[in-house]
C-alpha positions in Angstrom: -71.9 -179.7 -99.8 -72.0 -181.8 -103.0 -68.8 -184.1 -102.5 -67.6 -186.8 -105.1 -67.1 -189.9 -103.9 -68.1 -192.5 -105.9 -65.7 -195.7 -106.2 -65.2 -199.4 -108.3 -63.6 -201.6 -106.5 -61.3 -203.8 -109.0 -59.8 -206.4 -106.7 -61.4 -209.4 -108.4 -61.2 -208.0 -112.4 -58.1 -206.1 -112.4 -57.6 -202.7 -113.4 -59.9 -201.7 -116.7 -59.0 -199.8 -119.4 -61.3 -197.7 -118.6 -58.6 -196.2 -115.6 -57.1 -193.8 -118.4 -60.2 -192.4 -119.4 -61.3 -190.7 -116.3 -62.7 -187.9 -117.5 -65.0 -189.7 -119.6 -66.9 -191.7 -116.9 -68.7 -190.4 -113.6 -66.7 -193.3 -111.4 -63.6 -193.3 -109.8 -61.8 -196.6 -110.2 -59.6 -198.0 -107.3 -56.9 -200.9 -107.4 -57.2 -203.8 -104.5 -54.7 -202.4 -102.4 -56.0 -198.4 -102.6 -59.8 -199.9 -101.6 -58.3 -201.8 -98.8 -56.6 -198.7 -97.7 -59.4 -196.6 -98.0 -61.7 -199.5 -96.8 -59.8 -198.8 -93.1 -59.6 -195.0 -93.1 -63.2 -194.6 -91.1 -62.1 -197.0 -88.4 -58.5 -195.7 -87.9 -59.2 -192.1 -87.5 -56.2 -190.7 -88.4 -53.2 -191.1 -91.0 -55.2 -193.2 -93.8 -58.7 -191.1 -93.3 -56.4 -187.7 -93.7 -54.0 -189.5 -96.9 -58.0 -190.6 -98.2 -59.8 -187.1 -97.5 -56.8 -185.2 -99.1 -57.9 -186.4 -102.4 -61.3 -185.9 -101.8 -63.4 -183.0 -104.4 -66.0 -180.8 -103.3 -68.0 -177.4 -105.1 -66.5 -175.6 -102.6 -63.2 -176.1 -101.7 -63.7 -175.2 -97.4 -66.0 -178.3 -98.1 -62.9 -180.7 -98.9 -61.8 -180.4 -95.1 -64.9 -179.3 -93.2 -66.9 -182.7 -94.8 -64.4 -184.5 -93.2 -64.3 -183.4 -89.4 -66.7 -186.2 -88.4 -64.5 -189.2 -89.4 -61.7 -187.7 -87.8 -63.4 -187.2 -84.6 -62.9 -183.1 -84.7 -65.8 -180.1 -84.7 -65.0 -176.4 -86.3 -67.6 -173.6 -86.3 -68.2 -174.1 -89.9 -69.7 -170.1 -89.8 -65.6 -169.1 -89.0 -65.0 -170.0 -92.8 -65.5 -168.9 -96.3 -66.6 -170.6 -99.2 -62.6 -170.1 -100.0 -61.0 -170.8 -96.9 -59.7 -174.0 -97.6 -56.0 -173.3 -96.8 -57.4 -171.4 -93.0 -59.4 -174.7 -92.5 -56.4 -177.0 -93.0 -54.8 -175.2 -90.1 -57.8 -175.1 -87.8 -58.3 -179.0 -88.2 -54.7 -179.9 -87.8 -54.5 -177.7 -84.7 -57.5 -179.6 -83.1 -56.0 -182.7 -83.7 -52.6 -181.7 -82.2 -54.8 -180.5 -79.0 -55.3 -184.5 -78.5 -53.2 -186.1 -75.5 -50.1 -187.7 -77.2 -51.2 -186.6 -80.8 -48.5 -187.0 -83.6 -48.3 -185.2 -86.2 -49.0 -187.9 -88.8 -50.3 -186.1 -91.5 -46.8 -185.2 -92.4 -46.2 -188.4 -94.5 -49.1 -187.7 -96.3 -47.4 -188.1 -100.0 -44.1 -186.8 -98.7 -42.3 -187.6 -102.2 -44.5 -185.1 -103.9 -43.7 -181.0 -103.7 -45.0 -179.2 -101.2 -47.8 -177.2 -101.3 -47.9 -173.8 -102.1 -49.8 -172.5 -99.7 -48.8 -174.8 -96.5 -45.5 -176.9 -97.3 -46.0 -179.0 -94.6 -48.4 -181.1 -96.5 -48.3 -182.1 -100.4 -49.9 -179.6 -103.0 -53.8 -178.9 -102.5 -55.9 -180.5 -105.3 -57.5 -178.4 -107.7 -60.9 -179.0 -108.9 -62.1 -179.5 -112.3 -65.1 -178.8 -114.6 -65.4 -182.7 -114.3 -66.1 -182.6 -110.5 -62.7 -184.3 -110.2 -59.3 -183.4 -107.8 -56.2 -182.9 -109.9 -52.5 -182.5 -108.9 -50.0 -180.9 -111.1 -46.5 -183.0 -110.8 -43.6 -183.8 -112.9 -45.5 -185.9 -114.7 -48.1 -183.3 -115.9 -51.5 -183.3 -114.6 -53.0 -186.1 -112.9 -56.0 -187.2 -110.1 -55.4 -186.7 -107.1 -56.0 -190.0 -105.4 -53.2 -191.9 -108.4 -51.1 -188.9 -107.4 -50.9 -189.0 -103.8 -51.9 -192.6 -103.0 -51.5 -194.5 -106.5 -47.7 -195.4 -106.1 -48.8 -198.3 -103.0 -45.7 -197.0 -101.5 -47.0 -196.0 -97.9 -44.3 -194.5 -95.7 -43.7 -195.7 -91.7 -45.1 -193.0 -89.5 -43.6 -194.5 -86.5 -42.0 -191.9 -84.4 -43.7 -188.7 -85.7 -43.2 -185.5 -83.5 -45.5 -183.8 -81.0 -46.0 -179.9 -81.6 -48.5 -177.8 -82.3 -49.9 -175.4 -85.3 -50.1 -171.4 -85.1 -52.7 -169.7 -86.4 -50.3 -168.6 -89.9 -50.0 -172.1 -90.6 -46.6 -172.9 -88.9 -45.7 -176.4 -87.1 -43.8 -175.8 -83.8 -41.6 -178.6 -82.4 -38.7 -179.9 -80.7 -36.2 -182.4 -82.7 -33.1 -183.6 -82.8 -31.5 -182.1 -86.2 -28.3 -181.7 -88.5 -27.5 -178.8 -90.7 -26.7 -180.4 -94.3 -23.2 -179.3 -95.9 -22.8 -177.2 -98.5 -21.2 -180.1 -100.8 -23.1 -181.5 -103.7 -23.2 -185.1 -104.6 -24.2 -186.4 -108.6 -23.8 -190.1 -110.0 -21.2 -189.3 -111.6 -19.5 -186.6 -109.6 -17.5 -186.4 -106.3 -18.4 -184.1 -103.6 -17.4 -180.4 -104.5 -18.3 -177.5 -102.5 -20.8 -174.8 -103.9 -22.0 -171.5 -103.1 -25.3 -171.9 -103.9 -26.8 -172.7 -100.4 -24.4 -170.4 -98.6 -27.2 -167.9 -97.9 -30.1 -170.8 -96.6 -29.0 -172.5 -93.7 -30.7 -176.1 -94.5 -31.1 -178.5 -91.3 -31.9 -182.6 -91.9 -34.7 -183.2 -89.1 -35.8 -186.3 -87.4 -39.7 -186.3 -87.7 -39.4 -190.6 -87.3 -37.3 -193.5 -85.7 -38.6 -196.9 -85.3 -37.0 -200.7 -84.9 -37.3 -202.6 -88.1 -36.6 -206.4 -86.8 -37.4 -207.7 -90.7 -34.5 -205.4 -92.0 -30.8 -207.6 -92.2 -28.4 -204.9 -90.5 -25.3 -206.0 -92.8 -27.3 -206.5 -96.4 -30.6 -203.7 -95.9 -33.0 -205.8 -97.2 -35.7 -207.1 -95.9 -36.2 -210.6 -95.0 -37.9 -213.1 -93.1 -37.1 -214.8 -89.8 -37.7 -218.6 -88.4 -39.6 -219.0 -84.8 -36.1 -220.2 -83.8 -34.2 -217.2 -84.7 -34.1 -213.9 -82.8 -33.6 -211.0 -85.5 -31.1 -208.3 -84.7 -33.3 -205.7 -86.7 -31.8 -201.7 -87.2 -33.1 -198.6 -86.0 -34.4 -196.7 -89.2 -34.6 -192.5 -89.3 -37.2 -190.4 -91.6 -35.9 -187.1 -91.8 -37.9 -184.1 -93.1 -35.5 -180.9 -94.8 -36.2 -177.7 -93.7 -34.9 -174.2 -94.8 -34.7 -171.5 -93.3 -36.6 -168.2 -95.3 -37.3 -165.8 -92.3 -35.6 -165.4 -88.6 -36.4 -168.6 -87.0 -39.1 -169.9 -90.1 -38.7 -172.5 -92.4 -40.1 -174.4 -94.8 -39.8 -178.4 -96.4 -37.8 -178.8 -99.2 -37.5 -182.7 -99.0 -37.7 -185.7 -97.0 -35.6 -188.9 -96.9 -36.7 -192.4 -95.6 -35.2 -195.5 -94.9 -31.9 -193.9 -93.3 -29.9 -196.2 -90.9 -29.4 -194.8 -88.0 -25.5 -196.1 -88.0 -24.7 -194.1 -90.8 -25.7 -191.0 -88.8 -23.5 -191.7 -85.6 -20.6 -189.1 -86.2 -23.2 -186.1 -87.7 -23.0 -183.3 -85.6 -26.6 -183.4 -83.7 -28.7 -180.8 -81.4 -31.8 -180.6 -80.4 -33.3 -177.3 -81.1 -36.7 -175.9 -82.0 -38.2 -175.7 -85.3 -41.1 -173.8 -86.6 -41.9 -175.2 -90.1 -44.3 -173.8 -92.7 -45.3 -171.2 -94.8 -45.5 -171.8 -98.7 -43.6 -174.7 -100.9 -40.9 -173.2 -102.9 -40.6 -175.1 -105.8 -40.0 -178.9 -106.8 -38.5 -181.6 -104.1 -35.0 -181.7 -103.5 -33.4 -184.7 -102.7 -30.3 -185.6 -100.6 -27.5 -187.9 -100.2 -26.4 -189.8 -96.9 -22.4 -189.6 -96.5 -20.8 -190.3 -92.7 -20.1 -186.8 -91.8 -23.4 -185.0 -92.2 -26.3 -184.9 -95.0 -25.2 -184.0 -98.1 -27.5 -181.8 -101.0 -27.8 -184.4 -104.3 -27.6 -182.6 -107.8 -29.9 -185.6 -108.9 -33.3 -184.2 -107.8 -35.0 -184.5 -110.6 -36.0 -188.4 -110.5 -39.4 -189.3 -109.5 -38.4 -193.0 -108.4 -39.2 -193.1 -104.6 -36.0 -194.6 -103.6 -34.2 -194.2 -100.4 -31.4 -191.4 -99.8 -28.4 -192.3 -101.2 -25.4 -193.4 -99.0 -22.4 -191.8 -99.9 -19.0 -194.0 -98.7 
């Protein structure tokens, strides 16, 4: 397996000019904070190594997941696989990992603000490799590396709270979670909600794939702040929620996800808790969606790449 990993470490120096020449130079260049983060991923054993690996380049691309069963603490039967097989791999390795007593499904926030991949749209497009040895993503952007694409924005999302399940062989994640179905009305900057016909056909659900307590965030302003010894904060429970829709009986597949959600604003939506089996191949570019009091709304804006939270609609 001839595997590229070869890394300068700029945390004293800064960032080089050198960064937007990447094709010119046999290194890979990493800021502080993506050497710190990559620095941890052998110990941890989970969400960084899998957010690291992803990135990773290889001559064959079954090597980009099989080079990294050690670290993660997993063994395949390397002989089940083809030189090709990246995508049957993938699912192999993520089903090992959800055989683990209390294993979550982590590897869902692996660059959730990116499309989803083509192939499995659980997880963010596969990298391609290049002539150069290097791992490129195609975004809205154009084409970039893999590791600034994925893990160059320093914008890690909370995995607290992510669901148990487990993978079937065709690549689909089956879980329980509590879930709304998002209404048909579409919400612009500088629009009101109208209703639209162009989701009649593809019943959409909002799913909770994370909840944790963030004691730093004020619960009347949303930002966070600090606290004194002496003062005991009130903190807010904060949602992630993963989009699903639906393309065959009972099947889905991500179109979006969401962060940063107060749990309050969600308190009239009409909830159940059903089962979901999510999978199958990315079709096309994120969507993004608004927050309004009686259910999630679709947002004609989903074209931004800014990684801001869903917006609250009043």
């Amino acid at each position: 397996m001839e595997t590229t990993w070869t890394y300068m470490i700029t945390e004293r120096y800064g960032t080089p000019e050198i960064i937007n020449e990447l094709e010119k130079h046999p290194i890979r260049i990493l800021r502080s904070t993506e050497a710190k983060m990559l620095s941890k991923a052998g110990q941890l054993r989970g969400y960084r190594t899998l957010v690291a690996a992803y990135t990773r380049t290889s001559s064959r691309p079954v090597d980009m997941v099989l080079s990294i069963m050690d670290l993660l603490g997993v063994s395949l039967d390397v002989s089940a696989f083809d030189s090709g097989d990246r995508v049957k791999a993938t699912v192999a390795l993520i089903q090992a990992l959800m055989k683990r007593p209390n294993a979550n499904a982590t590897w869902l926030y692996i660059a959730p603000e990116t499309d989803a991949s083509k192939e499995l749209s659980t997880l963010p497009q596969m990298p391609e490799t290049s002539e150069s040895g290097r791992a490129y993503i195609y975004t809205r952007k154009g084409r970039e590396p893999a590791f600034m694409a994925i893990m160059g924005t320093n914008n890690q999302w909370d995995s607290r709270g992510a669901p148990r399940g487990e993978m079937t062989d065709s690549g689909y994640f089956v879980f329980w979670g509590k879930a709304a179905l998002v209404s048909e009305n579409v919400i612009g900057k500088d629009t009101k909600a109208s209703t639209t016909g162009v989701y009649d056909d593809r019943e959409t659900w909002a799913l909770v794939i994370g909840r944790f307590k963030n004691l730093n965030r004020n619960p009347e302003t949303w930002k966070v702040q600090g606290w004194s010894k002496s003062e005991k904060p009130e903190g807010v429970f904060e949602l992630t929620l993963m989009f699903v829709q639906r393309h065959k009986y009972e099947l889905f597949h991500r179109v979006g996800m969401e962060r940063e959600i107060d749990e309050r604003k969600t308190r009239d939506w009409n909830w159940t808790y059903r089962r979901f089996m999510v999978g199958g191949p990315g079709r096309g570019g994120r969507q993004r969606f608004c927050i309004s009091a009686s259910g999630p709304i679709y947002s004609v804006d989903n074209f931004e790449e800014a990684d801001d939270m869903a917006t609250v609609i009043s």
